[in-house]
Backbone as CSV, one residue per row, in Angstrom:
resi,resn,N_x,N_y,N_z,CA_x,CA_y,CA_z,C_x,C_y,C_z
1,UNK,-31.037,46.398,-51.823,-30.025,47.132,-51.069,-28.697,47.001,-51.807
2,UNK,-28.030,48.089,-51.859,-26.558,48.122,-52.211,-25.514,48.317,-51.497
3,UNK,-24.552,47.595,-52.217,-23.329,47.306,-51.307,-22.670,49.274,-50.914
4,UNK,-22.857,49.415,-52.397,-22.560,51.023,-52.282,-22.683,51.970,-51.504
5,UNK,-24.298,51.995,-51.244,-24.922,52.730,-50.588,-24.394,53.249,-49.173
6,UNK,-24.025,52.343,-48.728,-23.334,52.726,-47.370,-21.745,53.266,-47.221
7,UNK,-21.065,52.873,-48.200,-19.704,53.426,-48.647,-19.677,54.752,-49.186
8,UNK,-20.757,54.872,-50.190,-20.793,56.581,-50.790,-21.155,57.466,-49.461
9,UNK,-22.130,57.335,-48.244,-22.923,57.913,-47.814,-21.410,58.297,-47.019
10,UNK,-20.543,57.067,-46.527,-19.421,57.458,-45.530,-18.116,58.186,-46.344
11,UNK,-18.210,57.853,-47.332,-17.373,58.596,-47.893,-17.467,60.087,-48.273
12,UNK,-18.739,60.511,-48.275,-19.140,61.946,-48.461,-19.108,62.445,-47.414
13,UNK,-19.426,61.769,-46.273,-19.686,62.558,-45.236,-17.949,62.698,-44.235
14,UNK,-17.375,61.265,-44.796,-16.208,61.703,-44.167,-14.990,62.668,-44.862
15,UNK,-15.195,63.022,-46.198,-14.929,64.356,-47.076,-14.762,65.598,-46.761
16,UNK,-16.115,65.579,-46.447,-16.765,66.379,-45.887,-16.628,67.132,-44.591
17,UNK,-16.098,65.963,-43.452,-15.613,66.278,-42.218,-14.042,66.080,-42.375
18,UNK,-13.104,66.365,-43.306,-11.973,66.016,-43.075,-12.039,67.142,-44.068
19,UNK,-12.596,67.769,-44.853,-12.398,69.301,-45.356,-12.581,70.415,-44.479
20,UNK,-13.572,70.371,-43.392,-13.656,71.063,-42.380,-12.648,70.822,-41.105
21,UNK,-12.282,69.455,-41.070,-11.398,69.603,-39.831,-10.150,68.755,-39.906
22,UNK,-9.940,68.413,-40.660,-8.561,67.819,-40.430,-7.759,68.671,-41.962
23,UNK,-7.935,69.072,-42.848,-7.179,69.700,-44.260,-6.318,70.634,-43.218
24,UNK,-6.733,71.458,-42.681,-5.871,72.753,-41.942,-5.245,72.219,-40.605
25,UNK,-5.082,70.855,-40.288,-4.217,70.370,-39.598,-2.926,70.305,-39.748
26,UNK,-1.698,70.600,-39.094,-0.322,70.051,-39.346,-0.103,68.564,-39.649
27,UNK,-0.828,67.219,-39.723,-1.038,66.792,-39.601,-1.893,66.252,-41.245
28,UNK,-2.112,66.780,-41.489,-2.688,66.874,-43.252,-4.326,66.058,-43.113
29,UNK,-5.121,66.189,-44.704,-6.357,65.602,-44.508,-6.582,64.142,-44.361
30,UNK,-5.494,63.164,-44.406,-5.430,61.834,-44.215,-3.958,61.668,-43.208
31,UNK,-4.113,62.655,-42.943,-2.660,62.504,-41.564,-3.176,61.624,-40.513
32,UNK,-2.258,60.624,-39.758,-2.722,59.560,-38.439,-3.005,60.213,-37.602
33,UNK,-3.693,60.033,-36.798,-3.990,60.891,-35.498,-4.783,59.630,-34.416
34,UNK,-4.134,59.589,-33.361,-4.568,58.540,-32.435,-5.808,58.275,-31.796
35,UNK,-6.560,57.197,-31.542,-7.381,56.938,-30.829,-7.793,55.599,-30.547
36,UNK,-8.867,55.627,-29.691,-8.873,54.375,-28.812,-9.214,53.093,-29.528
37,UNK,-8.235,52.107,-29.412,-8.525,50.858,-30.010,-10.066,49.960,-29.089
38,UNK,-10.786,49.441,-29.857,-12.093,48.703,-29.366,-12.035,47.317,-29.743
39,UNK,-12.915,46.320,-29.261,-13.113,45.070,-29.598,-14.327,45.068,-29.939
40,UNK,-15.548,44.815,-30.489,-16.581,44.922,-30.675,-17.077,43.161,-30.982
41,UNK,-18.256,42.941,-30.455,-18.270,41.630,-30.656,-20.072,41.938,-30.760
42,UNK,-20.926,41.117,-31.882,-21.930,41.040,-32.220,-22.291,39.946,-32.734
43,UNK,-23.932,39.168,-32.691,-24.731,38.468,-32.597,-26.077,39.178,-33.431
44,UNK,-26.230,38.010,-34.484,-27.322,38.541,-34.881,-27.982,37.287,-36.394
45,UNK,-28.807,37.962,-36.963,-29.289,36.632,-37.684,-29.238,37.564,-39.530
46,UNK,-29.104,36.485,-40.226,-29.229,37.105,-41.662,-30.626,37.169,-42.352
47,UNK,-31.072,38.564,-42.496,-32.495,38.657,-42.845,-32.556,37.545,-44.214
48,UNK,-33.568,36.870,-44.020,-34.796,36.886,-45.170,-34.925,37.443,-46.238
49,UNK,-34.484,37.191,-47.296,-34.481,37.862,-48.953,-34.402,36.703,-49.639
50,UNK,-33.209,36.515,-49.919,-32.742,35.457,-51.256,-32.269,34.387,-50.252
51,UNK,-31.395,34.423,-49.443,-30.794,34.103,-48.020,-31.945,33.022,-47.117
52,UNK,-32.276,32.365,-46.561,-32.945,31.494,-45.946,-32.150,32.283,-44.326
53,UNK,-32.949,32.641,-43.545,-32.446,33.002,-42.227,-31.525,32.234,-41.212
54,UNK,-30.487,32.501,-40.763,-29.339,31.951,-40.232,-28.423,32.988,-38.909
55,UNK,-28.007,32.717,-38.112,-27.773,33.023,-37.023,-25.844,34.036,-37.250
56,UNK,-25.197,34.874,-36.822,-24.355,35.034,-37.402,-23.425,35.627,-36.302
57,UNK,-21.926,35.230,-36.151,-21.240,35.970,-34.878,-19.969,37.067,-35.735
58,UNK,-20.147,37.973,-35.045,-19.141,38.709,-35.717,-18.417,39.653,-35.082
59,UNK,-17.004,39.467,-35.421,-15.912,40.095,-34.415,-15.498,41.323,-35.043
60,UNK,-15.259,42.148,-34.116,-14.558,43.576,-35.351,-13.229,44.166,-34.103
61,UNK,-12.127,44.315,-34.765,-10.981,44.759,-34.136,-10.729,46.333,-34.409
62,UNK,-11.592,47.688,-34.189,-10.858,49.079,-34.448,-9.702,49.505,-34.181
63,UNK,-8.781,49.720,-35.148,-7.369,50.181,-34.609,-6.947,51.037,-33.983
64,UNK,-6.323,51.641,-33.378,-6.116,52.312,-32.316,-5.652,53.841,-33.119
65,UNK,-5.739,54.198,-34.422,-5.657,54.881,-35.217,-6.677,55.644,-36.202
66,UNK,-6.677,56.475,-36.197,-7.668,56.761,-37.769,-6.783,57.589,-38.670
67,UNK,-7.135,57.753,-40.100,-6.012,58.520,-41.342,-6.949,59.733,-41.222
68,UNK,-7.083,60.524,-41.104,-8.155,61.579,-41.269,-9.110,61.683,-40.223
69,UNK,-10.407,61.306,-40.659,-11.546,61.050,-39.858,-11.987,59.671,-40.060
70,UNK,-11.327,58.682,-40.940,-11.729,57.550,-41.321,-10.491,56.484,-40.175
71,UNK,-11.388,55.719,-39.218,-11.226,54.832,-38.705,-10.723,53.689,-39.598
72,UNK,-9.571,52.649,-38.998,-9.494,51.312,-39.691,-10.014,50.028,-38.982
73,UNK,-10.300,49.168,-39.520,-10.869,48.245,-38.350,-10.373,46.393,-39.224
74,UNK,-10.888,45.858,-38.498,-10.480,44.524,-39.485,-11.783,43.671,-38.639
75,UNK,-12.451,42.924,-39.471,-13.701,42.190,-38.868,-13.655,40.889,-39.484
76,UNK,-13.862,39.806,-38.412,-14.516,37.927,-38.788,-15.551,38.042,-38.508
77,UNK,-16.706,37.014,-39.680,-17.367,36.912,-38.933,-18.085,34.939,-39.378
78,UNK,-18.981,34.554,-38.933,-18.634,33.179,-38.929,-19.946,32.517,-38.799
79,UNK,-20.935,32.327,-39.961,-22.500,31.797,-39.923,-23.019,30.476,-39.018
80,UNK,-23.681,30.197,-38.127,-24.146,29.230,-37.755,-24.007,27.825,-39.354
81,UNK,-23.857,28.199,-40.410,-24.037,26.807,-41.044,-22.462,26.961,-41.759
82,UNK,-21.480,27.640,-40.819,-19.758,27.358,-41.067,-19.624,28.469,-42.465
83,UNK,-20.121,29.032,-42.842,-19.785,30.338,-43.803,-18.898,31.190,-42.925
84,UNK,-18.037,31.526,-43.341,-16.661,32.778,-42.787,-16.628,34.030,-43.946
85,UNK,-16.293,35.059,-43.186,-15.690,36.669,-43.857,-14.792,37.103,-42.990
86,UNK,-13.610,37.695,-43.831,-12.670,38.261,-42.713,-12.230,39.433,-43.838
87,UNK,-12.477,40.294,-43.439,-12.462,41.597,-44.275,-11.567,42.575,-43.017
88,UNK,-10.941,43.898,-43.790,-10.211,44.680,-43.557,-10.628,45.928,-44.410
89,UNK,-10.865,47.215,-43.582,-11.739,48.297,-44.287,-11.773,49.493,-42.671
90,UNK,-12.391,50.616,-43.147,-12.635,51.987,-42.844,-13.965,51.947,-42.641
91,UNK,-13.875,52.687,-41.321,-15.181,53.261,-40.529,-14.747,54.322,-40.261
92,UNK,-16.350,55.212,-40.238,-16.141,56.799,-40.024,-17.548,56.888,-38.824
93,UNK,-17.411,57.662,-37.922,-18.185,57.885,-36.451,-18.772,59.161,-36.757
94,UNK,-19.949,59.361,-36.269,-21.015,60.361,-36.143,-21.261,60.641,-34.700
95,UNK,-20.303,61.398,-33.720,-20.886,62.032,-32.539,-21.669,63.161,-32.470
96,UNK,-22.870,62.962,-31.509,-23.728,63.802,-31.632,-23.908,64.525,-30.404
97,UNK,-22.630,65.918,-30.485,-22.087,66.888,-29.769,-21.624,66.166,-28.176
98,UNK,-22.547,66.917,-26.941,-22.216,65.755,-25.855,-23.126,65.105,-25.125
99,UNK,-23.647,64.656,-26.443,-24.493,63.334,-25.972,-23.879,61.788,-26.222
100,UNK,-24.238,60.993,-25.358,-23.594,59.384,-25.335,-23.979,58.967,-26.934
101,UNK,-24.826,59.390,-27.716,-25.769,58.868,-28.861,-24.430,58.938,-29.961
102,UNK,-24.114,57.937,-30.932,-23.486,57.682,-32.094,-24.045,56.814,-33.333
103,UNK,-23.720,57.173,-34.526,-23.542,56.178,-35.885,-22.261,56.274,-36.250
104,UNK,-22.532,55.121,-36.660,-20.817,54.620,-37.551,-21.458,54.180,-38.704
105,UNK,-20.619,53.827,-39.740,-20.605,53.881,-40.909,-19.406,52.973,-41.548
106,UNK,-19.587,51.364,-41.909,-18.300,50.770,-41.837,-18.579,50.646,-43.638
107,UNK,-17.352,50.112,-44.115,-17.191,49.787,-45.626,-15.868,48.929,-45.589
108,UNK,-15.764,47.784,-45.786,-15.218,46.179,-45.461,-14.871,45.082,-46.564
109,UNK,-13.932,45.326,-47.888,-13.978,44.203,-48.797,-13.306,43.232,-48.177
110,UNK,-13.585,41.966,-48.663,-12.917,40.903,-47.478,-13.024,39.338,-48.575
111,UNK,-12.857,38.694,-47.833,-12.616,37.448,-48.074,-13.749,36.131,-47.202
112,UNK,-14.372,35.809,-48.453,-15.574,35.186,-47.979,-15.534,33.473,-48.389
113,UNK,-15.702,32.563,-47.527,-15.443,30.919,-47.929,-16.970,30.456,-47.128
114,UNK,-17.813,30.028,-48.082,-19.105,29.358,-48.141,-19.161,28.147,-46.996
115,UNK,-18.406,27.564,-46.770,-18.007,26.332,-46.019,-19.684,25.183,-45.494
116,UNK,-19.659,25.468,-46.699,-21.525,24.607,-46.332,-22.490,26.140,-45.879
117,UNK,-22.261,27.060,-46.111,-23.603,28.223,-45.885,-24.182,28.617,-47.328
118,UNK,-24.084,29.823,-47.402,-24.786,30.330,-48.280,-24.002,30.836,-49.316
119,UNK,-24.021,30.732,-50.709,-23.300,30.973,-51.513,-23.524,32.130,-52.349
120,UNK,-22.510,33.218,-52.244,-22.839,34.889,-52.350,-22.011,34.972,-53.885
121,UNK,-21.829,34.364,-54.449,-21.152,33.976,-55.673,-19.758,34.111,-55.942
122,UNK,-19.132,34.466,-54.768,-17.450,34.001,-55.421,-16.565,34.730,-54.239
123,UNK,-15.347,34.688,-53.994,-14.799,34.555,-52.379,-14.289,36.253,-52.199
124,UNK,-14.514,37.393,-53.176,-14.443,38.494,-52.444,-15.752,39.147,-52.779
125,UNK,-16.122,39.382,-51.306,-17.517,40.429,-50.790,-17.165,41.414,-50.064
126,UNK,-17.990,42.163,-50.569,-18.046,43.720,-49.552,-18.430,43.663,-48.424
127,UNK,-18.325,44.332,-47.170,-19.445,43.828,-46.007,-19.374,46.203,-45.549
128,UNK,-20.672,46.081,-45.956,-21.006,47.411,-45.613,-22.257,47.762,-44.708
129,UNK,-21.921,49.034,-43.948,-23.056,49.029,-43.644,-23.218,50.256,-42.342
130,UNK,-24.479,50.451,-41.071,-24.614,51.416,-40.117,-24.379,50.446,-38.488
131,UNK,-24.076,51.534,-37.906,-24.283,51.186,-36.095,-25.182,52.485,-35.805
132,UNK,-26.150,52.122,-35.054,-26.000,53.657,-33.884,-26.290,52.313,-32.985
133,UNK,-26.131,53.662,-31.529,-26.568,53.317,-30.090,-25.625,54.735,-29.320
134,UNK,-25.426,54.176,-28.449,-24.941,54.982,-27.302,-23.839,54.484,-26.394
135,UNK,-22.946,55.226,-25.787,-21.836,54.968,-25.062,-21.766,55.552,-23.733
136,UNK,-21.759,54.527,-22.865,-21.768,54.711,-21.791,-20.335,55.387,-20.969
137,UNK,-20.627,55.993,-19.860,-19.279,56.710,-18.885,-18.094,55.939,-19.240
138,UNK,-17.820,54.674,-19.053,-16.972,53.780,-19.417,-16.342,53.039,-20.430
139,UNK,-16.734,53.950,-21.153,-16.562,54.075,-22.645,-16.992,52.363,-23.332
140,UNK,-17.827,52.034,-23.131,-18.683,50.925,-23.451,-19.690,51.367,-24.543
141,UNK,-19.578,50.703,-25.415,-20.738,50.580,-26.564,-21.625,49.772,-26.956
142,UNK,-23.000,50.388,-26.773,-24.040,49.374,-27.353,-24.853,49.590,-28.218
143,UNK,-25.288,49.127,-29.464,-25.452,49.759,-30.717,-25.951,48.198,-31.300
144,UNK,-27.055,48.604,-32.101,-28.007,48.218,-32.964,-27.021,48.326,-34.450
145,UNK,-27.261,47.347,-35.315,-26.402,47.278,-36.293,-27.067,46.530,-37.891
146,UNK,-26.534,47.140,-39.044,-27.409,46.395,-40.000,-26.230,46.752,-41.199
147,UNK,-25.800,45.453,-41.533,-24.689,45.464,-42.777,-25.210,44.610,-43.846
148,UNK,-24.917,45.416,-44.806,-25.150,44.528,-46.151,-23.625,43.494,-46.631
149,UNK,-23.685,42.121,-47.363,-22.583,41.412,-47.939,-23.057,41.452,-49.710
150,UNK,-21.874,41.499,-50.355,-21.949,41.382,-51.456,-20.944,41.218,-52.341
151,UNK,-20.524,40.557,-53.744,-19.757,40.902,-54.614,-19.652,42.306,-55.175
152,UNK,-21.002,42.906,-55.045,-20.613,44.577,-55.861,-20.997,43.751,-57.780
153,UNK,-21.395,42.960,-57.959,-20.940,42.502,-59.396,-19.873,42.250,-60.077
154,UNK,-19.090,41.590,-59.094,-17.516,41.659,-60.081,-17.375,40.046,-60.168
155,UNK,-18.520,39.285,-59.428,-18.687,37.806,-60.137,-20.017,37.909,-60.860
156,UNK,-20.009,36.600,-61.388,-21.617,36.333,-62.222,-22.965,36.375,-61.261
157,UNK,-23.001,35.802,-60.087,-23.915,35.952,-59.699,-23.663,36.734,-58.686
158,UNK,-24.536,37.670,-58.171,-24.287,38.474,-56.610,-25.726,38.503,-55.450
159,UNK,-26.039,37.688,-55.432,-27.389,37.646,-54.447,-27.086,38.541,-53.094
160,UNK,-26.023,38.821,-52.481,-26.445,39.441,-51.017,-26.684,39.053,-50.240
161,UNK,-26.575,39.479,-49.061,-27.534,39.077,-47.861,-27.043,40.791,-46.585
162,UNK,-28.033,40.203,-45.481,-28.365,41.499,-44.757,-28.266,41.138,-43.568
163,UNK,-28.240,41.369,-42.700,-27.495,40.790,-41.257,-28.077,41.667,-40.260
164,UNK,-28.966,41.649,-39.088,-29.152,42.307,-38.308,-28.044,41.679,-37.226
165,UNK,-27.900,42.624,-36.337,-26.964,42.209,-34.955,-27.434,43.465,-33.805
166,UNK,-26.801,42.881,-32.502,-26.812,43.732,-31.494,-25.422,43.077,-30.988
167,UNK,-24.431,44.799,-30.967,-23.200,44.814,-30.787,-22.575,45.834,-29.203
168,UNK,-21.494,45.070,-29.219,-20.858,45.531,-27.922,-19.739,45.678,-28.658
169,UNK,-19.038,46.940,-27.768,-17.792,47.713,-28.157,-17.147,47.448,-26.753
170,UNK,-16.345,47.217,-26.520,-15.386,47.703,-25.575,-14.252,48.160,-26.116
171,UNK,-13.622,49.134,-25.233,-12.474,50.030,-24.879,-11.053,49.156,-24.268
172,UNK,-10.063,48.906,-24.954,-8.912,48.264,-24.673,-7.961,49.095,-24.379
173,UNK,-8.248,50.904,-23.790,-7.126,50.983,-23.095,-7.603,51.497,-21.845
């Protein structure tokens, strides 16, 4: 799996939707345009690869803003064996017309300290990756989630790891 993979896919597609709907805005194709800030809080374990399986909590703050169609968000997150990431990065949302059903699409370089976990080879990693699920009347989110961590290769070694979770969104206004 690549760190990439999930960054190109959101980046084309949010191109893509910000050539169709935000370029002919007053407002321009990376103009601010408001929306609802969330807390999102998820639980989940780090798959099995190179990685020995481990338990993982992870916080994500969406800003109450997006530049275009690209959301900002800032996420901790914090391994059962004391490994930390606290990254700052862009998410882009996939509503599917008016149905409760969504994907997101996050892309996250950040700042990673081993602290007795697993050692991903050097202290900046990417953290990329998908959500779907669905949103309830109350603007509540619950969504299935799978992010990749990585250097990208910009240290010597880059092993990875993969993270399943099940995440909650809430609505802070």
């Amino acid at each position: 799996m690549s760190t990439g993979i999930f960054a190109v896919i959101m980046f084309a597609a949010g191109l893509s939707d910000m050539n169709a709907n935000y370029c002919g805005t007053e407002t321009g194709c990376l103009g601010r345009n408001e929306t609802l800030p969330r807390l999102a809080f998820s639980s989940g374990s780090i798959v099995p690869r190179v990685a020995q399986p481990a338990d993982e909590i992870y916080i994500r703050y969406d800003l109450g803003h997006k530049l275009g169609p690209f959301g900002n968000a800032v996420g901790f997150s914090m391994g059962e064996n004391g490994d930390m990431w606290l990254g700052f990065g862009q998410t882009y949302l996939f509503e599917f017309a008016d149905s409760p059903f969504f994907a997101e699409l996050h892309a996250m370089p950040g700042i990673y300290v081993p602290n007795g976990g697993f050692d991903l080879g050097g202290p900046v990693e990417f953290r990329s990756g998908f959500e779907v699920g669905f949103e309830n009347r109350a603007g509540w989110r619950f969504g299935f989630s799978f992010d990749h961590r990585s250097n990208a290769g910009i240290h010597g070694r880059n092993p990875g790891v993969e993270t399943v979770q099940l995440r909650v969104s809430v609505p802070l206004k």
